[in-house]
LOTI-325991 format. One line per 5 residues: number of its first residue (from 1); their letters; for each residue z, x, y of N, C-alpha, C, O. Coordinates in pm, 1 decimal, always signed. Layout:
NUM	a	Z,X,Y,Z,X,Y,Z,X,Y,Z,X,Y | ...
//
This chain:
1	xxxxx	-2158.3,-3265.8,-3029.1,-2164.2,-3137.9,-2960.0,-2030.6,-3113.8,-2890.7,-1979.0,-3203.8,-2824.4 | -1966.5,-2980.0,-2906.5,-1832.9,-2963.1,-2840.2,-1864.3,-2971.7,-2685.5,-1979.0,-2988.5,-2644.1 | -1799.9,-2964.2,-2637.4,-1789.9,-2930.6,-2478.8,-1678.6,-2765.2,-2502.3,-1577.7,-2724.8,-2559.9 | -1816.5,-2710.2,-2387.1,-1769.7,-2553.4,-2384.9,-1640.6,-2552.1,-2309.0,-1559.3,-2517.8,-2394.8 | -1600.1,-2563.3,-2239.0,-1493.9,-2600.4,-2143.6,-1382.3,-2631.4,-2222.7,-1285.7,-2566.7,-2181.9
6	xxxxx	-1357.6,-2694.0,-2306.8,-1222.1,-2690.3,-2373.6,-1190.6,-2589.9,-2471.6,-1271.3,-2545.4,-2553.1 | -1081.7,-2559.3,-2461.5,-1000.7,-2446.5,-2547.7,-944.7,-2453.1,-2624.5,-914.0,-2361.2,-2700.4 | -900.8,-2606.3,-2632.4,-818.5,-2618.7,-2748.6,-841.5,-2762.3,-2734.4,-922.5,-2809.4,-2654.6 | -739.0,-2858.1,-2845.3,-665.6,-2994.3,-2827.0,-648.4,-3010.6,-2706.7,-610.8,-2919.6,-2632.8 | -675.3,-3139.5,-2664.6,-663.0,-3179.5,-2522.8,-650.5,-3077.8,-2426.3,-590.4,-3128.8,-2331.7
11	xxxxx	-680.5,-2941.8,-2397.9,-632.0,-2873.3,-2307.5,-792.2,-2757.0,-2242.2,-835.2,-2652.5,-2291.1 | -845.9,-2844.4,-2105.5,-933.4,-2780.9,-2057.0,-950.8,-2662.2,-1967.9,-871.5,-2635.6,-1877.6 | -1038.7,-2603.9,-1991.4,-1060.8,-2447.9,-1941.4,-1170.7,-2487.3,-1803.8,-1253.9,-2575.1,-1826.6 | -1169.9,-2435.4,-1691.8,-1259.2,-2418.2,-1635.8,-1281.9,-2282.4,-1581.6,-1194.4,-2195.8,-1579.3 | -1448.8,-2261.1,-1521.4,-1436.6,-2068.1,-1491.3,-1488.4,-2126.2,-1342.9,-1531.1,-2241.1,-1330.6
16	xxxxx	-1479.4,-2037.3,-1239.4,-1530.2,-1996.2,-1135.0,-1603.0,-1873.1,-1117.3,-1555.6,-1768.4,-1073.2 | -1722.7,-1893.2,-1155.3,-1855.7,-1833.0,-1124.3,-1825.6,-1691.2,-1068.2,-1721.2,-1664.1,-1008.8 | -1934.3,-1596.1,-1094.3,-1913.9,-1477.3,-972.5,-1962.2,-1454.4,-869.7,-1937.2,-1360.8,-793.8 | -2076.7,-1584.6,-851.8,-2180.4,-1615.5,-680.3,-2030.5,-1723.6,-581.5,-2032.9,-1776.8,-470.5 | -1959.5,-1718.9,-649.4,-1872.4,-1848.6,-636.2,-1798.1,-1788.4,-511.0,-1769.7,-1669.3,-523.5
21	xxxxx	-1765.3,-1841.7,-405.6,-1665.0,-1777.1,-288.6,-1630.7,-1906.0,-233.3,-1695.6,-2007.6,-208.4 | -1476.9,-1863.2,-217.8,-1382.5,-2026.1,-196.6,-1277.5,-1933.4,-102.0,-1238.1,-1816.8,-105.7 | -1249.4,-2076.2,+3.7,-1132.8,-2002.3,+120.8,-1063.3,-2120.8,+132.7,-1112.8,-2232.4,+148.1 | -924.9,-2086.9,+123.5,-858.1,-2265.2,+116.2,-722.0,-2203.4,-9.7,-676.4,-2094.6,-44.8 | -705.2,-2315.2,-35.0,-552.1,-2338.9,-96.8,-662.3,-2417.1,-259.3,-735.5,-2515.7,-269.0
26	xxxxx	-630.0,-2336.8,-332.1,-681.6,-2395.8,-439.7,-581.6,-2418.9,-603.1,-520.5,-2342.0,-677.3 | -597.7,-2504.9,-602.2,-478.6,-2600.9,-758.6,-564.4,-2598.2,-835.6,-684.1,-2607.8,-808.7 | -509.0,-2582.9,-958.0,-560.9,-2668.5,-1092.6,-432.0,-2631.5,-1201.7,-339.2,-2552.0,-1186.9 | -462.8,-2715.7,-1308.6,-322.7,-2757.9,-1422.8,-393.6,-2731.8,-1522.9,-332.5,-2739.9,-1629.5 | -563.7,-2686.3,-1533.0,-585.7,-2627.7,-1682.9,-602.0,-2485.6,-1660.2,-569.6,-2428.4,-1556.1
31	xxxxx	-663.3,-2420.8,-1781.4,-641.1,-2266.6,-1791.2,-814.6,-2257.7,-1699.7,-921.4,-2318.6,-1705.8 | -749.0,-2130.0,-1610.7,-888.1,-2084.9,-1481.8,-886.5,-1982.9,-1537.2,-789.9,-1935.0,-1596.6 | -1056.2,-1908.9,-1517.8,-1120.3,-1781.3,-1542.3,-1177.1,-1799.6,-1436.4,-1246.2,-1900.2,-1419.9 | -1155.2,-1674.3,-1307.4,-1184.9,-1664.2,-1158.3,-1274.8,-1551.1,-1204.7,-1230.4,-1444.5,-1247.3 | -1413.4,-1582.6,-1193.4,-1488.1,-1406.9,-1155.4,-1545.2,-1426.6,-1056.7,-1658.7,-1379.5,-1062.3
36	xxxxx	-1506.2,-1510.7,-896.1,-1569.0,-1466.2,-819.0,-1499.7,-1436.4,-689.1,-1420.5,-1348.0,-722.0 | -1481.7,-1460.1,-550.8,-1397.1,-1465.8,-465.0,-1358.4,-1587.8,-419.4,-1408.4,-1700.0,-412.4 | -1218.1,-1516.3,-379.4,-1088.7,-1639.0,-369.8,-1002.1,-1580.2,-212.5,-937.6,-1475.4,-216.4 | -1010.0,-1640.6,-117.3,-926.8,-1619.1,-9.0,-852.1,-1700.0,+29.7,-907.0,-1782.9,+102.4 | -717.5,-1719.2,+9.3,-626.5,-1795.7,+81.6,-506.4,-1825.0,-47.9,-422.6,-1735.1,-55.7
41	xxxxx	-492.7,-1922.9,-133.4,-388.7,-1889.3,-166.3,-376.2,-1964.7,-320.6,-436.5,-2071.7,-312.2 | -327.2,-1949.0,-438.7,-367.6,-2030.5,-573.4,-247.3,-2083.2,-626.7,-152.0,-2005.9,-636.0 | -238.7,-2161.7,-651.1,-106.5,-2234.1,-744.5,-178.1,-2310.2,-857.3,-255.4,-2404.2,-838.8 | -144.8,-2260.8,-971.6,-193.1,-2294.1,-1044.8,-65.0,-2272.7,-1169.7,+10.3,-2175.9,-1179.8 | -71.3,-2437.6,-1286.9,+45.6,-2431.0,-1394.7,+10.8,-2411.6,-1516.4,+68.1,-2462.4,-1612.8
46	xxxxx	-94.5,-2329.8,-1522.2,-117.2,-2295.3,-1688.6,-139.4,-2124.0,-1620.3,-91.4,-2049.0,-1535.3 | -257.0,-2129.8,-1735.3,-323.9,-1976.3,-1789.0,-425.4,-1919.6,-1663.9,-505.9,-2005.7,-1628.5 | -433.5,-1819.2,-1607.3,-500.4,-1780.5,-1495.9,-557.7,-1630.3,-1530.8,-480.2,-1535.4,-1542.0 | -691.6,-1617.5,-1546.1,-729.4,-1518.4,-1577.9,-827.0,-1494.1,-1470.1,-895.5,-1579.5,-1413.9 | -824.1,-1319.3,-1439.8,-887.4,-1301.8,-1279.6,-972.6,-1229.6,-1408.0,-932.2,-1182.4,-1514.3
51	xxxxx	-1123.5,-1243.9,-1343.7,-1180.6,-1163.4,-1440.9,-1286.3,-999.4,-1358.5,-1290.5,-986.1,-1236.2 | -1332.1,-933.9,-1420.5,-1350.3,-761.0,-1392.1,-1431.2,-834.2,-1257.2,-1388.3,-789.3,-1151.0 | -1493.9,-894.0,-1248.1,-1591.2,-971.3,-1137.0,-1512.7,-1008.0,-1054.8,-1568.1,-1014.0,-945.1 | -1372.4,-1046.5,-1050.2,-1282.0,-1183.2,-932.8,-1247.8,-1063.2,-825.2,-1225.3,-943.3,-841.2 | -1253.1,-1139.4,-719.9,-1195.3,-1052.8,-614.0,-1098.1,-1120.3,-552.8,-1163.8,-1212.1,-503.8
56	xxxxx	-977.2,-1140.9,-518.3,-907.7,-1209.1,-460.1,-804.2,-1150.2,-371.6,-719.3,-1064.8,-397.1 | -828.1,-1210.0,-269.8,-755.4,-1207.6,-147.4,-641.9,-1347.3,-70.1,-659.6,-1433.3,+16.2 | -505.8,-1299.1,-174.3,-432.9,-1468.4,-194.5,-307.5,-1431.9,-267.1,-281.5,-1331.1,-332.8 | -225.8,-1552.4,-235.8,-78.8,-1525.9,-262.9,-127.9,-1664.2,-393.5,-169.0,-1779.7,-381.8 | -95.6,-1574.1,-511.9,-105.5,-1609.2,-647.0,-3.0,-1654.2,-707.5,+95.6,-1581.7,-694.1
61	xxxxx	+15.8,-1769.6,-784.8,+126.2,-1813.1,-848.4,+94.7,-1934.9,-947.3,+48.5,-2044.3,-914.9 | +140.0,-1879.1,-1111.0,+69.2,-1928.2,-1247.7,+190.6,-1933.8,-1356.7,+291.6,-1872.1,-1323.0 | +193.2,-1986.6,-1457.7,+248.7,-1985.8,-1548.4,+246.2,-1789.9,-1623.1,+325.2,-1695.5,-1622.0 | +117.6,-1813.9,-1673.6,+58.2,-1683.2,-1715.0,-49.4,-1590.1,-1643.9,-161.9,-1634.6,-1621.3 | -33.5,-1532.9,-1628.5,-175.5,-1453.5,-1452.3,-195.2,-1328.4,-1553.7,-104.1,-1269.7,-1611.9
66	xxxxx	-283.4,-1310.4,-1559.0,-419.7,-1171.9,-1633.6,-466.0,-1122.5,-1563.6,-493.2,-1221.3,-1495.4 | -523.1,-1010.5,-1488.1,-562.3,-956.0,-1406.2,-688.9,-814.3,-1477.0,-664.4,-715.3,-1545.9 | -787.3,-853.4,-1434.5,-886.4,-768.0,-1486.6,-958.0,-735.0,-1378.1,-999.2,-619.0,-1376.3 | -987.3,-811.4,-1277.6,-1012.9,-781.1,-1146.5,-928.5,-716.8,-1004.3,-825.6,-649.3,-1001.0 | -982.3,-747.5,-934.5,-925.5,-699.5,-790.0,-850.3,-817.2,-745.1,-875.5,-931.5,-783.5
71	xxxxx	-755.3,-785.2,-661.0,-630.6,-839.5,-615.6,-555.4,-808.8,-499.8,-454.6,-743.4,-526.7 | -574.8,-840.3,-351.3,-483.4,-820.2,-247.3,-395.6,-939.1,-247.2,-447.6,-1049.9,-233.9 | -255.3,-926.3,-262.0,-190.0,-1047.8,-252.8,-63.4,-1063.1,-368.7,-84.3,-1003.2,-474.1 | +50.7,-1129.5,-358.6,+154.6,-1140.2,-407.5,+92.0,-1187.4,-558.0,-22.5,-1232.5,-560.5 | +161.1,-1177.2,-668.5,+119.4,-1251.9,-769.8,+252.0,-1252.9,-823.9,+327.1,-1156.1,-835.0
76	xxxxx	+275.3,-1381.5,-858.9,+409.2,-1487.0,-915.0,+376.1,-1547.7,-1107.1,+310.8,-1645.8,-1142.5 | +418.5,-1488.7,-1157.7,+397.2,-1551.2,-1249.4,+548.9,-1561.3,-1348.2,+636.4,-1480.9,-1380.5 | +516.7,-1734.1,-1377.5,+641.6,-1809.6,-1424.2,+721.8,-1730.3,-1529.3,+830.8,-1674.3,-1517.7 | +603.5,-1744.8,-1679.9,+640.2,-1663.8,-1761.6,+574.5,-1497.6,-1761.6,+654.0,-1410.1,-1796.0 | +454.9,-1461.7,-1729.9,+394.5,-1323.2,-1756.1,+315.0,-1323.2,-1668.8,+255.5,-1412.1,-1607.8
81	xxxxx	+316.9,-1148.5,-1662.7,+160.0,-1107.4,-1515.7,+96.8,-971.4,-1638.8,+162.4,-873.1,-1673.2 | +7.8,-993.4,-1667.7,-39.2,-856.2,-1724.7,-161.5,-809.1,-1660.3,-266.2,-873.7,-1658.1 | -140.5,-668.4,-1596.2,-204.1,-644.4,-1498.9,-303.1,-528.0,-1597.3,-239.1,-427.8,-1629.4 | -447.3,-532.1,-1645.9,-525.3,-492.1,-1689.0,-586.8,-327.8,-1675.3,-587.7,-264.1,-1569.9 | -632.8,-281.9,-1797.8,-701.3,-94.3,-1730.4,-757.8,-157.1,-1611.4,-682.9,-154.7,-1513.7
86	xxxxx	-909.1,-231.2,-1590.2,-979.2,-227.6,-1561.4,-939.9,-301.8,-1381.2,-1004.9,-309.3,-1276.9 | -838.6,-332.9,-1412.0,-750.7,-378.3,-1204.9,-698.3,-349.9,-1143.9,-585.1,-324.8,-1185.3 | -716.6,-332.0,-1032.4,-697.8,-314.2,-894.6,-596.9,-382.9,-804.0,-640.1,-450.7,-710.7 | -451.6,-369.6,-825.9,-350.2,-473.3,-739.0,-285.6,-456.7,-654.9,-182.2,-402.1,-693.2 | -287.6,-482.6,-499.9,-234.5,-438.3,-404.1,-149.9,-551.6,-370.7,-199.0,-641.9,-303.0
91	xxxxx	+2.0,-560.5,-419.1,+116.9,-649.4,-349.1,+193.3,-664.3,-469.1,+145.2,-625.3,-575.5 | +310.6,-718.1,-463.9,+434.7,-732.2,-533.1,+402.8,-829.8,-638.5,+298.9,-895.2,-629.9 | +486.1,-845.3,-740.4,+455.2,-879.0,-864.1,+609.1,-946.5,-915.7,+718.7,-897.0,-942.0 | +572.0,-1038.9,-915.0,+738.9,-1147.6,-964.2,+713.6,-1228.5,-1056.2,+645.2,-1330.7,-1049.6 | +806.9,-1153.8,-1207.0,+736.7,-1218.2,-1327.6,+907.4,-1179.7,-1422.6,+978.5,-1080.0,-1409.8
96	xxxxx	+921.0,-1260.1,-1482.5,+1002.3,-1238.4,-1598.2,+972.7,-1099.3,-1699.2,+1046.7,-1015.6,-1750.8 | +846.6,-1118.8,-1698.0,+765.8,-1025.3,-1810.8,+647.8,-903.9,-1751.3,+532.4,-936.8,-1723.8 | +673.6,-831.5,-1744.3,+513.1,-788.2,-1681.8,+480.5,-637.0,-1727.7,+563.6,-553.7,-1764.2 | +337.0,-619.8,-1717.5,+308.0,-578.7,-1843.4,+186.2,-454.9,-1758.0,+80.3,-509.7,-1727.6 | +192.2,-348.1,-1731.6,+64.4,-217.6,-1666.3,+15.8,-163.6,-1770.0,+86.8,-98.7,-1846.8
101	xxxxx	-129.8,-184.2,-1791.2,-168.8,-117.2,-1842.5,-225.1,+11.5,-1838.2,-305.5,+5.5,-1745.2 | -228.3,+124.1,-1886.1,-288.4,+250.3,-1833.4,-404.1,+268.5,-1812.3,-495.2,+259.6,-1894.5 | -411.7,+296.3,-1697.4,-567.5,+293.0,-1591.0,-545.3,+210.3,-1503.0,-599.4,+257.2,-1402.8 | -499.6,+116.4,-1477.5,-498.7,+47.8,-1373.1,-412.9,+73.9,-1212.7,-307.0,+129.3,-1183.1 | -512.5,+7.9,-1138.9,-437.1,+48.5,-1025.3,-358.1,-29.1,-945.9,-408.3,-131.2,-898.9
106	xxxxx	-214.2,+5.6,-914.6,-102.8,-73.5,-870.6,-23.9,-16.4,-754.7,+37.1,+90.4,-761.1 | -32.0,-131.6,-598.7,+9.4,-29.0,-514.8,+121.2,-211.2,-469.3,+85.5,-327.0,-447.8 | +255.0,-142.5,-474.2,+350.5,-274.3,-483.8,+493.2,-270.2,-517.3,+534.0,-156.9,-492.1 | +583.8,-342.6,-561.9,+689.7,-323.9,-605.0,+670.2,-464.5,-739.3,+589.8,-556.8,-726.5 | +772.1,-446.0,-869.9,+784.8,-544.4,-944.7,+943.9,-592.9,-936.3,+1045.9,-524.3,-943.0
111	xxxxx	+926.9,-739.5,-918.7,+1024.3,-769.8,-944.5,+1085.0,-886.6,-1013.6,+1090.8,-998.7,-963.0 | +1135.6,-851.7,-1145.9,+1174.9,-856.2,-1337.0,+1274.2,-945.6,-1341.7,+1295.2,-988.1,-1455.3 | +1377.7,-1010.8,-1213.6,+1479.7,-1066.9,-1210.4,+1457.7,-1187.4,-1277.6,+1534.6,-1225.9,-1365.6 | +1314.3,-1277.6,-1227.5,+1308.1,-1381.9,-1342.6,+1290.6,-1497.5,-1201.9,+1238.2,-1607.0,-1222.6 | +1324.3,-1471.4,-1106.3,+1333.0,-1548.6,-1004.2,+1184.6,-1526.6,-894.8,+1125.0,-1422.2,-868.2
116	xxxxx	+1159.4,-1657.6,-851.6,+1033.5,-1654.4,-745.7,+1033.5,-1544.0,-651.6,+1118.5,-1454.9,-650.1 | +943.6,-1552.9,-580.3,+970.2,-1475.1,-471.5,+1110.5,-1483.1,-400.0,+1149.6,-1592.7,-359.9 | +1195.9,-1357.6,-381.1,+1325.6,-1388.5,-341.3,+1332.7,-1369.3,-210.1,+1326.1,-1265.3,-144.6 | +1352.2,-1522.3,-166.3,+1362.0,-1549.5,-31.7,+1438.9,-1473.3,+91.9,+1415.9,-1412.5,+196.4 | +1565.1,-1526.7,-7.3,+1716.3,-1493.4,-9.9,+1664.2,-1358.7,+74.4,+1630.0,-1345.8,+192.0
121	xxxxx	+1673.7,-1257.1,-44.9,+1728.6,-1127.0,-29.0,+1684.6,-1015.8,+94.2,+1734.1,-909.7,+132.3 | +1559.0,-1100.5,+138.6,+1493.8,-1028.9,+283.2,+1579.7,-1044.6,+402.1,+1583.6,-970.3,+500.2 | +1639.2,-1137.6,+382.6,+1699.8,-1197.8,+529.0,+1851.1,-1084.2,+508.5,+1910.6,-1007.5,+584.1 | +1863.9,-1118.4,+392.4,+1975.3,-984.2,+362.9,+2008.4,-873.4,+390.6,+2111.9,-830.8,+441.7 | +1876.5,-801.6,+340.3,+1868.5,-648.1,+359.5,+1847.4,-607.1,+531.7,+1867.3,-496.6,+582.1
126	xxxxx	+1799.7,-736.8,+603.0,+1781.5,-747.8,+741.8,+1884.0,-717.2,+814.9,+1890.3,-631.0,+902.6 | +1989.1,-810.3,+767.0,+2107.1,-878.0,+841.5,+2174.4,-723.0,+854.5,+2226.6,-689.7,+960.9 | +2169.8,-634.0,+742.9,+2278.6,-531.8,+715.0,+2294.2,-426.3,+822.4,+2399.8,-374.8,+859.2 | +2139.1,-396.1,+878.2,+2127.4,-312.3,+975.3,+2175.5,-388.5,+1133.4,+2207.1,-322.4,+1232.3 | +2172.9,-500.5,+1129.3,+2219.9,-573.9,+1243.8,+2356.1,-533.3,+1232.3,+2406.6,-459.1,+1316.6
131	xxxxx	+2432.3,-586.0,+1113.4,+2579.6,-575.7,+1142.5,+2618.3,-454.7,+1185.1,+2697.5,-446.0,+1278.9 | +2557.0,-319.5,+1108.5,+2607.7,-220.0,+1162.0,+2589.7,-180.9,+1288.0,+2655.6,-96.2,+1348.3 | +2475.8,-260.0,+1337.2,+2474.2,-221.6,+1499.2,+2570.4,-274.2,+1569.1,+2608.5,-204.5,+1663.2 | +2662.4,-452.0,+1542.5,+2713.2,-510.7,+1596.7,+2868.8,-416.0,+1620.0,+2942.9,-420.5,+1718.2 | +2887.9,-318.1,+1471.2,+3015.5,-240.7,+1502.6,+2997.6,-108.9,+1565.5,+3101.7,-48.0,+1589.8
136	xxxxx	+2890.5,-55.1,+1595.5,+2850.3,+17.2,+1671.6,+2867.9,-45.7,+1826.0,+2955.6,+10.9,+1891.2 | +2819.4,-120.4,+1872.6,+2861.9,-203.2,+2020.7,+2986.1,-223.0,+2028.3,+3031.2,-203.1,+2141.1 | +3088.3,-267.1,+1920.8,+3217.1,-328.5,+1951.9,+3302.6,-140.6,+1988.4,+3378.4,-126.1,+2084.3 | +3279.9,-64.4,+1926.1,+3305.7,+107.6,+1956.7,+3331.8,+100.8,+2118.7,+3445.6,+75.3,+2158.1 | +3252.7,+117.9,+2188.2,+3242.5,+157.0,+2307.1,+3327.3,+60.5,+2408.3,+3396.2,+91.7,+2505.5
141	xxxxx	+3293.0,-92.7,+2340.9,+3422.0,-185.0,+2431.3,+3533.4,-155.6,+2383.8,+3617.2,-221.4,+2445.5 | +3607.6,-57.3,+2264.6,+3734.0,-30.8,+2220.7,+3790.3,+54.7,+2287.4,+3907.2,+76.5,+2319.2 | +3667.9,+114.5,+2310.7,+3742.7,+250.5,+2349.1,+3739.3,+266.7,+2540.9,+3730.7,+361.5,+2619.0 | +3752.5,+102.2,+2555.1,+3802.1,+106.2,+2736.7,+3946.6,+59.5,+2683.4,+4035.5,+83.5,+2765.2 | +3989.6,-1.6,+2564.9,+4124.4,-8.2,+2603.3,+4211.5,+95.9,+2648.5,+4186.2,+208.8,+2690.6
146	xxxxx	+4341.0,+22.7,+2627.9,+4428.8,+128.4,+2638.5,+4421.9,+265.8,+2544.1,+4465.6,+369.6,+2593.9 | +4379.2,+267.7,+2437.2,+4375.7,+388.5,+2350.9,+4244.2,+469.8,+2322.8,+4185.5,+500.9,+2219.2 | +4224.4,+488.9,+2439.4,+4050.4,+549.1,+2428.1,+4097.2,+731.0,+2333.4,+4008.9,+796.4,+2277.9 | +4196.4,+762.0,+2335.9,+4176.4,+858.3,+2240.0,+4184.3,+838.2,+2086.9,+4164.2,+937.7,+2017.3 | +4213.1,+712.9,+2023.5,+4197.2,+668.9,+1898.2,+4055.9,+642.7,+1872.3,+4011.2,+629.2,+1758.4
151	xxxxx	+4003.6,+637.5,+1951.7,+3825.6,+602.3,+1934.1,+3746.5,+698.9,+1961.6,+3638.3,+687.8,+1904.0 | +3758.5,+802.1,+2035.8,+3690.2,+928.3,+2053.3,+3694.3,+1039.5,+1979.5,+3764.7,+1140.2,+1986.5 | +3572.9,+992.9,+1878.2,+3618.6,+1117.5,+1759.3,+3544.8,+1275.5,+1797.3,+3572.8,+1394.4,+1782.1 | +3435.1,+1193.0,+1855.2,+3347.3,+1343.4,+1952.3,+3464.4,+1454.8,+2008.6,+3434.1,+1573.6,+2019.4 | +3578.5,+1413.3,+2037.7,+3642.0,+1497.7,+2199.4,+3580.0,+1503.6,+2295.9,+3622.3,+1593.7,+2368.4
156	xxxxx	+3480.5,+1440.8,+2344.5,+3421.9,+1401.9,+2431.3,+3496.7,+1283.8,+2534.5,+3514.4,+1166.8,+2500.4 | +3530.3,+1333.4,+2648.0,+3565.8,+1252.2,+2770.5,+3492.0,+1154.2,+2803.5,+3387.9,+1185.5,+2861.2 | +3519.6,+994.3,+2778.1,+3487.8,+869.7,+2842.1,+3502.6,+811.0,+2926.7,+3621.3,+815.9,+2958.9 | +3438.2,+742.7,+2998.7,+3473.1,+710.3,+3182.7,+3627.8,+645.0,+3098.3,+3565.4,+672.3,+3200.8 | +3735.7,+599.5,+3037.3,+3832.1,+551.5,+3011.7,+3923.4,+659.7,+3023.8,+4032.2,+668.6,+3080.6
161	xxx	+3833.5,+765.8,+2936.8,+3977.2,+895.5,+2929.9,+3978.1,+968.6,+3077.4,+4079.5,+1033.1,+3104.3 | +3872.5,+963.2,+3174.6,+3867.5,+1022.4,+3339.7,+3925.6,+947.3,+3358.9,+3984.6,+979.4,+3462.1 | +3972.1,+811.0,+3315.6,+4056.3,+701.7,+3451.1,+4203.8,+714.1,+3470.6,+4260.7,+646.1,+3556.0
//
């Protein structure tokens, strides 16, 4: 008698139920079929299929991620994310490959670069509005030097230009 659970040569499938509700950090290394709820967060290195039943509320990250269900939460996938008619995805999407199908609903940004979640680039786009404030502050200590009319592009009088 086969065992239903395997999918192939050495390589096992397991499903998570749709009475099924799990909160926690959850792993596995064979191919998952989620149809029920999931809160907290999935790492998983194969095949990940959310099914029309899964509800998940979790920062997702798979080799391959399918999406047929509902979805609040980042989803990372290594090689592909194909996000289904029949799903519902609220958060960003970081995949080499990725794939909307028509009907589905997608409220997020994708991002195709090929790279994980990019750490990097937040602290970046942060920093930029700082700097310009930092030359905005250095303005006003310039313009006590000696040349407060090289800095006053207003024509506006500065306690420097009354002194």
């Amino acid at each position: 008698m086969d065992n239903p659970y395997n999918s192939g040569p050495g390589k096992g499938s397991s499903v998570l139920g749709p009475t099924l509700k799990f909160k926690g950090e959850l792993r596995a290394d064979e191919d998952l079929l989620i149809r029920g709820k999931i809160e907290g967060s999935i790492k998983h290195s194969s095949n990940l299929k959310i099914g029309k039943e899964g509800n998940i509320k979790a920062e997702v990250s798979a080799e391959y991620i399918e999406v047929h269900g509902e979805v609040d939460g980042n989803l990372t996938g290594s090689k592909s994310v194909v996000v289904r008619d029949s799903a519902n995805v609220a958060g960003n999407i970081y995949s080499p490959t990725v794939s909307l199908h028509e009907g589905a609903k997608f409220n997020g940004s994708i991002d195709m670069s090929g790279n994980e979640k990019p750490a990097a680039k937040t602290p970046e786009k942060k920093s930029e509005p700082v700097e310009a404030k930092a030359d905005r502050t250095e303005k006003p200590e310039a313009s006590r030097d000696d040349k407060p009319a090289k800095k006053s592009k207003s024509g506006r009088k500065t306690s420097a230009d009354a002194a």
